[in-house]
Chimera marker file (.cmm) of the C-alpha trace (Angstrom):
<marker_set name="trace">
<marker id="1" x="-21.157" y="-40.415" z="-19.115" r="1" g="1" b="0" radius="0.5"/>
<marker id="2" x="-20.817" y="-38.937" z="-15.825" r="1" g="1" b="0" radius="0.5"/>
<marker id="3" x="-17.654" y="-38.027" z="-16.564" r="1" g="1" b="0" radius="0.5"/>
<marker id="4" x="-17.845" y="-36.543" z="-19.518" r="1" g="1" b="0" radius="0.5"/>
<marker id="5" x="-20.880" y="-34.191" z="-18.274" r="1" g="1" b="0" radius="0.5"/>
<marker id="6" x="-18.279" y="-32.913" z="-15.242" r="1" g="1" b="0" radius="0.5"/>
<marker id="7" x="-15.570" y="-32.287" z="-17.645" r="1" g="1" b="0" radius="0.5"/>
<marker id="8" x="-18.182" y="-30.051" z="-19.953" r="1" g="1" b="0" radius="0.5"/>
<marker id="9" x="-19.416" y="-28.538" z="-16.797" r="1" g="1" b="0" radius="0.5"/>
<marker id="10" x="-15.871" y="-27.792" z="-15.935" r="1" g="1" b="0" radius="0.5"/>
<marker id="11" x="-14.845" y="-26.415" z="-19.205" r="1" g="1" b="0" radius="0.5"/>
<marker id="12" x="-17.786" y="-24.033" z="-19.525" r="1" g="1" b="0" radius="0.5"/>
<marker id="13" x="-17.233" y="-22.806" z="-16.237" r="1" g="1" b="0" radius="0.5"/>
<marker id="14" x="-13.433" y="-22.139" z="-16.728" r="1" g="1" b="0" radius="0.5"/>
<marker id="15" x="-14.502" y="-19.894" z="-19.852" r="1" g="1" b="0" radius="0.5"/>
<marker id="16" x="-17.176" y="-18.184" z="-17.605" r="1" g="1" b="0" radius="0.5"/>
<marker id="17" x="-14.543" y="-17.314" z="-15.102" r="1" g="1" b="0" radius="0.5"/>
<marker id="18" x="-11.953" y="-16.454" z="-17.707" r="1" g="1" b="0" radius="0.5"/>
<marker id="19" x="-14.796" y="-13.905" z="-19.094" r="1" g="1" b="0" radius="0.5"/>
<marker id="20" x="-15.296" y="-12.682" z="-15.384" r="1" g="1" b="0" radius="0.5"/>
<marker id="21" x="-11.596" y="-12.148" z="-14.991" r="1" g="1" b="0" radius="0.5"/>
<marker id="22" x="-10.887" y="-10.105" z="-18.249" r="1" g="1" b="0" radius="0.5"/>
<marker id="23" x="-14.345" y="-7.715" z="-17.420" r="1" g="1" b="0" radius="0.5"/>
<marker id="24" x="-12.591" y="-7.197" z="-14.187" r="1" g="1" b="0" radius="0.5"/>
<marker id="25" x="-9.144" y="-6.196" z="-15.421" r="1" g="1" b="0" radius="0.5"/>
<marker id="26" x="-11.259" y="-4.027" z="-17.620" r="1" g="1" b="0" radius="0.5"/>
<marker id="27" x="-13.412" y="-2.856" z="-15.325" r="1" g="1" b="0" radius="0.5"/>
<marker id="28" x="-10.150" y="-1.574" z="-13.152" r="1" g="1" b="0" radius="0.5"/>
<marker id="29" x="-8.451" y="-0.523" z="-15.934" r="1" g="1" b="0" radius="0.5"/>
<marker id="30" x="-11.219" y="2.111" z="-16.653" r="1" g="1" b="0" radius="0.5"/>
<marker id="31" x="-11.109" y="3.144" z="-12.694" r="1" g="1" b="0" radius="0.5"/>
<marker id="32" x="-7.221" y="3.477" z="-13.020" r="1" g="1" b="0" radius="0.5"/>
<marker id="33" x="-7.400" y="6.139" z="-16.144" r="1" g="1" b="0" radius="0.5"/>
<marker id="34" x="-10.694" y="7.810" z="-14.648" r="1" g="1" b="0" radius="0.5"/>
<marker id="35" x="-9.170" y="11.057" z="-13.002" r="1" g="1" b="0" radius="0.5"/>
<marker id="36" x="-9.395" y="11.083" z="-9.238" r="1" g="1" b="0" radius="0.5"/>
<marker id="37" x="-8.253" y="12.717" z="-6.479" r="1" g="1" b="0" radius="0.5"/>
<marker id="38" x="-3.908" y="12.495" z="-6.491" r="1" g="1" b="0" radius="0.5"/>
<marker id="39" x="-4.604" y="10.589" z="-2.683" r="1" g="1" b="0" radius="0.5"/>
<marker id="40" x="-7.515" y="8.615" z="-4.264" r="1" g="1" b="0" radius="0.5"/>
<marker id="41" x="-5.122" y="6.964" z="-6.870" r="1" g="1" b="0" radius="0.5"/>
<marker id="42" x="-2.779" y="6.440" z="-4.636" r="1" g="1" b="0" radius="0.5"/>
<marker id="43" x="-5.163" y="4.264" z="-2.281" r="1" g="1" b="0" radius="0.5"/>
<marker id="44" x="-6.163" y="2.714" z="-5.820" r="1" g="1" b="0" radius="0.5"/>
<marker id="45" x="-2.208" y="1.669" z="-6.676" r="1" g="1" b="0" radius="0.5"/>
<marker id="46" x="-1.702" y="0.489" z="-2.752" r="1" g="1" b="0" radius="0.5"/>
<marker id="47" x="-4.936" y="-1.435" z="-2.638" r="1" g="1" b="0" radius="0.5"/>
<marker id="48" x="-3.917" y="-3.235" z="-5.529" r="1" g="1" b="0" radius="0.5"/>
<marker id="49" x="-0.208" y="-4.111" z="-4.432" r="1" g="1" b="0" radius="0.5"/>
<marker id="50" x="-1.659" y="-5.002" z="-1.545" r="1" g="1" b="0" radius="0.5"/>
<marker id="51" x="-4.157" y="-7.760" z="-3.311" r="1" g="1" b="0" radius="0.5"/>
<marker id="52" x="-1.308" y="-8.967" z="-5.114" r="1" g="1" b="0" radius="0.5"/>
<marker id="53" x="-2.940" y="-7.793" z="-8.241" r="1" g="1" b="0" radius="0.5"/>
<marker id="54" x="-1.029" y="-4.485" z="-9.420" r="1" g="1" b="0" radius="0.5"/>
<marker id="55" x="1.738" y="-6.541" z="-12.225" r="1" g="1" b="0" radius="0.5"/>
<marker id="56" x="-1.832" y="-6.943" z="-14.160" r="1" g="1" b="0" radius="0.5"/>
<marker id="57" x="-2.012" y="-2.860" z="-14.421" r="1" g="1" b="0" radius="0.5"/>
<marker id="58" x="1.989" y="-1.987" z="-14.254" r="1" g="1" b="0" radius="0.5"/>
<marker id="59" x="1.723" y="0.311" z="-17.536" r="1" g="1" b="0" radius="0.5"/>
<marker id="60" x="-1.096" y="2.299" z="-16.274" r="1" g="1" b="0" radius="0.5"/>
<marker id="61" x="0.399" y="2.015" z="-12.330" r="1" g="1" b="0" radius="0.5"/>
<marker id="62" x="3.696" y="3.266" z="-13.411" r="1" g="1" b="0" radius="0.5"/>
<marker id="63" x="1.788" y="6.257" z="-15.366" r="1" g="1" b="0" radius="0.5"/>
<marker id="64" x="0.165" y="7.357" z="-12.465" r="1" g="1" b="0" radius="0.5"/>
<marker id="65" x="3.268" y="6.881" z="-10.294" r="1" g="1" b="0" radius="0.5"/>
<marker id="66" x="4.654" y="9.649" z="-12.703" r="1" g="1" b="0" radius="0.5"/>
<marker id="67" x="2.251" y="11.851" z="-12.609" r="1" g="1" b="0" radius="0.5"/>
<marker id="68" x="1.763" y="11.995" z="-8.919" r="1" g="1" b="0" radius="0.5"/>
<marker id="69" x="5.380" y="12.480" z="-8.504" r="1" g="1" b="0" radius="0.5"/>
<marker id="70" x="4.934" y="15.020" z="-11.054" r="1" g="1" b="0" radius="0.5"/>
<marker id="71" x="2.343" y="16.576" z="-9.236" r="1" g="1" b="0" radius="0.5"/>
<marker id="72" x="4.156" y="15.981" z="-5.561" r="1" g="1" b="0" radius="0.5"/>
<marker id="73" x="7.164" y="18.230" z="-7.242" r="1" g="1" b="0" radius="0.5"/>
<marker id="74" x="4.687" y="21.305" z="-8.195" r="1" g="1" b="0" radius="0.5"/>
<marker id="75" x="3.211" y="20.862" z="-5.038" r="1" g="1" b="0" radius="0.5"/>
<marker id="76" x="6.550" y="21.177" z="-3.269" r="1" g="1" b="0" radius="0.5"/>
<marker id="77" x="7.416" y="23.869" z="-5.246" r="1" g="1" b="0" radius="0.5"/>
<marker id="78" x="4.036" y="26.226" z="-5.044" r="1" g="1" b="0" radius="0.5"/>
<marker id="79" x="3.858" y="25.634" z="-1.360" r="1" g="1" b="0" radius="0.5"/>
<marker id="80" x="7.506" y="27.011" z="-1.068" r="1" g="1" b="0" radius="0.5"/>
<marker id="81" x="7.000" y="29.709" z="-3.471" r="1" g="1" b="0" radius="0.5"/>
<marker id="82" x="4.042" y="30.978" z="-1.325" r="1" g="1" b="0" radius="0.5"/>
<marker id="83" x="6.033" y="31.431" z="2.108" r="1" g="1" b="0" radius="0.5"/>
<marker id="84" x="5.754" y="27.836" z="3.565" r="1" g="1" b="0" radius="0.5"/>
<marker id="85" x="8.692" y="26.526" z="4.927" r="1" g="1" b="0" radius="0.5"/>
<marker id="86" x="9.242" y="22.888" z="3.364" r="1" g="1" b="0" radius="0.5"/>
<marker id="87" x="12.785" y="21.798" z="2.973" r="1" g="1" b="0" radius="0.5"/>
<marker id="88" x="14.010" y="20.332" z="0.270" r="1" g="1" b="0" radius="0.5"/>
<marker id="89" x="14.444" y="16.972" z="2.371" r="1" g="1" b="0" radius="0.5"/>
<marker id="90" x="11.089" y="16.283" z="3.028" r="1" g="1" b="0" radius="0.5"/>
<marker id="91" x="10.556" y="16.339" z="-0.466" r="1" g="1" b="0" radius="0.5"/>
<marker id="92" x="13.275" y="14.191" z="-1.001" r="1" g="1" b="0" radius="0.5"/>
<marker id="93" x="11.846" y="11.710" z="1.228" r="1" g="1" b="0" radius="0.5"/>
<marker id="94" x="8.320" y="11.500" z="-0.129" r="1" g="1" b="0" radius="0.5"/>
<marker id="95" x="9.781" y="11.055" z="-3.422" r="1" g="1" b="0" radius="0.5"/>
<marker id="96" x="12.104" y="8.489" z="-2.390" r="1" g="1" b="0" radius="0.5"/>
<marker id="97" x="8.769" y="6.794" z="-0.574" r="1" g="1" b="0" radius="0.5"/>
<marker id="98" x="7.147" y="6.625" z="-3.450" r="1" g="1" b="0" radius="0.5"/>
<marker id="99" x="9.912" y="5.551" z="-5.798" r="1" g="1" b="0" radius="0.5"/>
<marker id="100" x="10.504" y="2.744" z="-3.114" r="1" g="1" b="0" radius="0.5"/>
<marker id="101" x="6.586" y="1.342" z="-3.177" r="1" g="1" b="0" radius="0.5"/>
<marker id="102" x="6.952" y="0.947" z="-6.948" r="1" g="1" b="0" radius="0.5"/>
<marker id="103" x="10.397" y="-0.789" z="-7.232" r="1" g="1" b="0" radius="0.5"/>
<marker id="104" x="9.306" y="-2.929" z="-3.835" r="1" g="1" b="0" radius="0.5"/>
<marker id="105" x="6.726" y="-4.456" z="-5.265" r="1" g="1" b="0" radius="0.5"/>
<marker id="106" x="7.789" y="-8.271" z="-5.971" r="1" g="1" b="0" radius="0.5"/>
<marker id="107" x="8.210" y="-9.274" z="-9.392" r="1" g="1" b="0" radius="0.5"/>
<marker id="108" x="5.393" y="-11.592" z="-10.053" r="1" g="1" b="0" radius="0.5"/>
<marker id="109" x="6.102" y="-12.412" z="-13.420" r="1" g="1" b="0" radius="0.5"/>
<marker id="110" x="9.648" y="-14.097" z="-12.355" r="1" g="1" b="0" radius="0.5"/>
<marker id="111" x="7.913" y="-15.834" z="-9.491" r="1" g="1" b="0" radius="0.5"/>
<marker id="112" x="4.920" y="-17.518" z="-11.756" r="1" g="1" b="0" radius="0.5"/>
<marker id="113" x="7.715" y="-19.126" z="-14.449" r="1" g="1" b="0" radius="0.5"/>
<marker id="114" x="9.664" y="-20.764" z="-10.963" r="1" g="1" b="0" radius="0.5"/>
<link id1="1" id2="2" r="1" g="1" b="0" radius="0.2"/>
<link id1="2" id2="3" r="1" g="1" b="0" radius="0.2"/>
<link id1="3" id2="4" r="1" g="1" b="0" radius="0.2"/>
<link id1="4" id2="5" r="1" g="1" b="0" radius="0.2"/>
<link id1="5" id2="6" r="1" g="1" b="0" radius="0.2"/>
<link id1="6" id2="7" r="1" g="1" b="0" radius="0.2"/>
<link id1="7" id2="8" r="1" g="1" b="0" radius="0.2"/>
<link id1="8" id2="9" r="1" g="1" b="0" radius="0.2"/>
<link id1="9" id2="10" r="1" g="1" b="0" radius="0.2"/>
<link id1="10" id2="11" r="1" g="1" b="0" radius="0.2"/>
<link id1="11" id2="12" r="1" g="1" b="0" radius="0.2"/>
<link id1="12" id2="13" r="1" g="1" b="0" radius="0.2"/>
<link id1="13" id2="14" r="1" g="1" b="0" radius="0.2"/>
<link id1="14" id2="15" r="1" g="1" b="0" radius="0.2"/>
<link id1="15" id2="16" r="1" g="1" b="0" radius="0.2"/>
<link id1="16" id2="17" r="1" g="1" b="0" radius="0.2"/>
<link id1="17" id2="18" r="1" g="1" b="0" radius="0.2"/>
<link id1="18" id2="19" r="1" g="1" b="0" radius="0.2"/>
<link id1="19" id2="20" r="1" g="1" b="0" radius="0.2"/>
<link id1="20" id2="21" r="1" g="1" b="0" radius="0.2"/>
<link id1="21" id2="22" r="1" g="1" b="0" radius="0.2"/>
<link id1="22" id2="23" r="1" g="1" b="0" radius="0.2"/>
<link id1="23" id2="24" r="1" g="1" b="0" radius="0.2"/>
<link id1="24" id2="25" r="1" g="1" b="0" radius="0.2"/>
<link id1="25" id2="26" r="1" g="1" b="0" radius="0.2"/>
<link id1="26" id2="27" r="1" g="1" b="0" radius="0.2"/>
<link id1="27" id2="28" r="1" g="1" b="0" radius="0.2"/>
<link id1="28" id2="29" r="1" g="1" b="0" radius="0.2"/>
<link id1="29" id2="30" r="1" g="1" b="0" radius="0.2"/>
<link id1="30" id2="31" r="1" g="1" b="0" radius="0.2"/>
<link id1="31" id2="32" r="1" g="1" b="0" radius="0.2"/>
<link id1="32" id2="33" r="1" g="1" b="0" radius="0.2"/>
<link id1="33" id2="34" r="1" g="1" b="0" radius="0.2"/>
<link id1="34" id2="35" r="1" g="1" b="0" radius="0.2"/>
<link id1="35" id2="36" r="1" g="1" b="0" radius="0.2"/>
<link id1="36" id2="37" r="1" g="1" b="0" radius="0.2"/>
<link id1="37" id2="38" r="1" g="1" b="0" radius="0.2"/>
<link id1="38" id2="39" r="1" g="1" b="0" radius="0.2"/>
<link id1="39" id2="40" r="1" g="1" b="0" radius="0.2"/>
<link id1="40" id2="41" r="1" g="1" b="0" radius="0.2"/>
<link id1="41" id2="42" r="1" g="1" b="0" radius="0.2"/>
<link id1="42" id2="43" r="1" g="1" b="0" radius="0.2"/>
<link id1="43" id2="44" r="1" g="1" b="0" radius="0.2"/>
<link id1="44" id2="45" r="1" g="1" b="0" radius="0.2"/>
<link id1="45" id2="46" r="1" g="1" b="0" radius="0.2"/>
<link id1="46" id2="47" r="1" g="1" b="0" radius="0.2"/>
<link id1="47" id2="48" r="1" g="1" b="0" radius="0.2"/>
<link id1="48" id2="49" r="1" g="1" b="0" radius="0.2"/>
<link id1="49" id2="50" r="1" g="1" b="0" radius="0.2"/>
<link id1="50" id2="51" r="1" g="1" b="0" radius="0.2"/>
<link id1="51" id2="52" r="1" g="1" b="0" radius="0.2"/>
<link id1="52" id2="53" r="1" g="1" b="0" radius="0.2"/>
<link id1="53" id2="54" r="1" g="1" b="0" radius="0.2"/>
<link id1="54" id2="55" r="1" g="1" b="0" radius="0.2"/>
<link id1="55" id2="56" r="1" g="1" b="0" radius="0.2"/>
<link id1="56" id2="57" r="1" g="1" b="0" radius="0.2"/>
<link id1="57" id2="58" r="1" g="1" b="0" radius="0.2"/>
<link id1="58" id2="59" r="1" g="1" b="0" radius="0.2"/>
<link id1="59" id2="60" r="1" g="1" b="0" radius="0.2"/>
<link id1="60" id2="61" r="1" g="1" b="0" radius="0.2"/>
<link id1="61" id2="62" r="1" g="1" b="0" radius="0.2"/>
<link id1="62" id2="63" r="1" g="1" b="0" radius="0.2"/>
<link id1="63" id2="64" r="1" g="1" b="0" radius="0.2"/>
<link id1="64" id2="65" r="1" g="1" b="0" radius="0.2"/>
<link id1="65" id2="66" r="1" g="1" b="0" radius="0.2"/>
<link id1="66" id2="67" r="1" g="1" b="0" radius="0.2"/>
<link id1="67" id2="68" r="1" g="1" b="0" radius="0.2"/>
<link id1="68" id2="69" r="1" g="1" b="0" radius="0.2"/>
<link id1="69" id2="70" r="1" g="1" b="0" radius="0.2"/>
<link id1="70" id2="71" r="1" g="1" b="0" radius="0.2"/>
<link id1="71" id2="72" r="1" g="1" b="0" radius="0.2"/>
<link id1="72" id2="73" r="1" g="1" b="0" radius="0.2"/>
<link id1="73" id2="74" r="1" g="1" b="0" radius="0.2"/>
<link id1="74" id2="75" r="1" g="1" b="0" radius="0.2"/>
<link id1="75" id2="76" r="1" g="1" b="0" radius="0.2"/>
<link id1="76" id2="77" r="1" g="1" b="0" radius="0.2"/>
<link id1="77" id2="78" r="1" g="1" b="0" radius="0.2"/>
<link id1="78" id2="79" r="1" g="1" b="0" radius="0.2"/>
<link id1="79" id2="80" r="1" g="1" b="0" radius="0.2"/>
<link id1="80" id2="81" r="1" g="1" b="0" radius="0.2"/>
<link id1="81" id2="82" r="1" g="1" b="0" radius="0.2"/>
<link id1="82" id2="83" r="1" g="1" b="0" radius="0.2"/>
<link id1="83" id2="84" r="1" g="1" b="0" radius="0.2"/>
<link id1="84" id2="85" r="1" g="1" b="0" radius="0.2"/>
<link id1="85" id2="86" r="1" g="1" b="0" radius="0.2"/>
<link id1="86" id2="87" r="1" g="1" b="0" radius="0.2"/>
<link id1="87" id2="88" r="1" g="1" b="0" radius="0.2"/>
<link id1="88" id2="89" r="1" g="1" b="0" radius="0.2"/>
<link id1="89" id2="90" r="1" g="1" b="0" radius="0.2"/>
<link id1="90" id2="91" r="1" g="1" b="0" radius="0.2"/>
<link id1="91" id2="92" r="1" g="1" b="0" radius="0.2"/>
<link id1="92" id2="93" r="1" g="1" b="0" radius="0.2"/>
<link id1="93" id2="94" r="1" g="1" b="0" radius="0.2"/>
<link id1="94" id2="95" r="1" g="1" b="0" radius="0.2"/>
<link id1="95" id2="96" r="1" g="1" b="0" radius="0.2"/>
<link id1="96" id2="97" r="1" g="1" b="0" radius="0.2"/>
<link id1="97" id2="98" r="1" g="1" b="0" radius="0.2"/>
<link id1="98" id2="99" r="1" g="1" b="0" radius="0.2"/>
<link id1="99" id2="100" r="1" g="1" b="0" radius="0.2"/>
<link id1="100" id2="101" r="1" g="1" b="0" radius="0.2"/>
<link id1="101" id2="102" r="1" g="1" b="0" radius="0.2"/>
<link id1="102" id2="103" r="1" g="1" b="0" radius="0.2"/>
<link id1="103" id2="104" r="1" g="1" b="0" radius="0.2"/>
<link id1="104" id2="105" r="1" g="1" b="0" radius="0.2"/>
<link id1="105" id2="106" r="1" g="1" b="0" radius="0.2"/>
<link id1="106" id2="107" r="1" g="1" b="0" radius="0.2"/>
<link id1="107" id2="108" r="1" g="1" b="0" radius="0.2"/>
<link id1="108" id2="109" r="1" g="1" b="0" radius="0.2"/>
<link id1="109" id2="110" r="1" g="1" b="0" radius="0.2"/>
<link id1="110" id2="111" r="1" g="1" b="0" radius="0.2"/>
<link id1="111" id2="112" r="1" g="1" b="0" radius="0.2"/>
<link id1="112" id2="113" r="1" g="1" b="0" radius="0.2"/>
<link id1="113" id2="114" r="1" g="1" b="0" radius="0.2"/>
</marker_set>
């Protein structure tokens, strides 16, 4: 009987964690869309690369990815429109940067089904 009481335990548990996890991904799928701060969604998509966790959010990562480089480009362009001198390499290498961080980011998909 002992054993069978564990195994309930064990099961209920595994739901209640399974229920945690998917109010989580939720949960950070809601901070992800909320608009922020183009630096404060950046920290956002490195703090979850860094975890290990960003292949659960890679639709909504590599949205934001877009944007910001969208938003990088206008940037680069206003500030040299307005008499600052940026050359075109240094936007070149922030884009490359960040085009870089998302490819670099192992595949964790391929690695689960080895």
């Amino acid at each position: 009987m002992a054993t069978q009481s564990l195994t309930s335990t064990s099961a209920v548990q595994q739901e209640d964690s399974h229920e945690r996890i998917n109010v989580l991904k939720k949960q950070t799928r809601n901070l992800i869309r909320e608009k922020q701060q183009v630096v404060e969604q950046l920290q956002l998509i490195d703090h979850l690369q860094q975890l290990g966790m960003a292949y659960h959010f890679k639709d909504e990562l590599a949205d934001h990815l877009k944007d910001n480089l969208h938003a990088t480009s206008l940037m680069f362009r206003l500030l040299r429109a307005n008499g600052f001198s940026i050359s075109q390499y240094s936007f070149e290498i922030l884009k490359d940067e960040k085009l870089r961080s998302s490819l670099c980011e192992p595949n964790h998909r391929d690695s689960e089904s080895v």
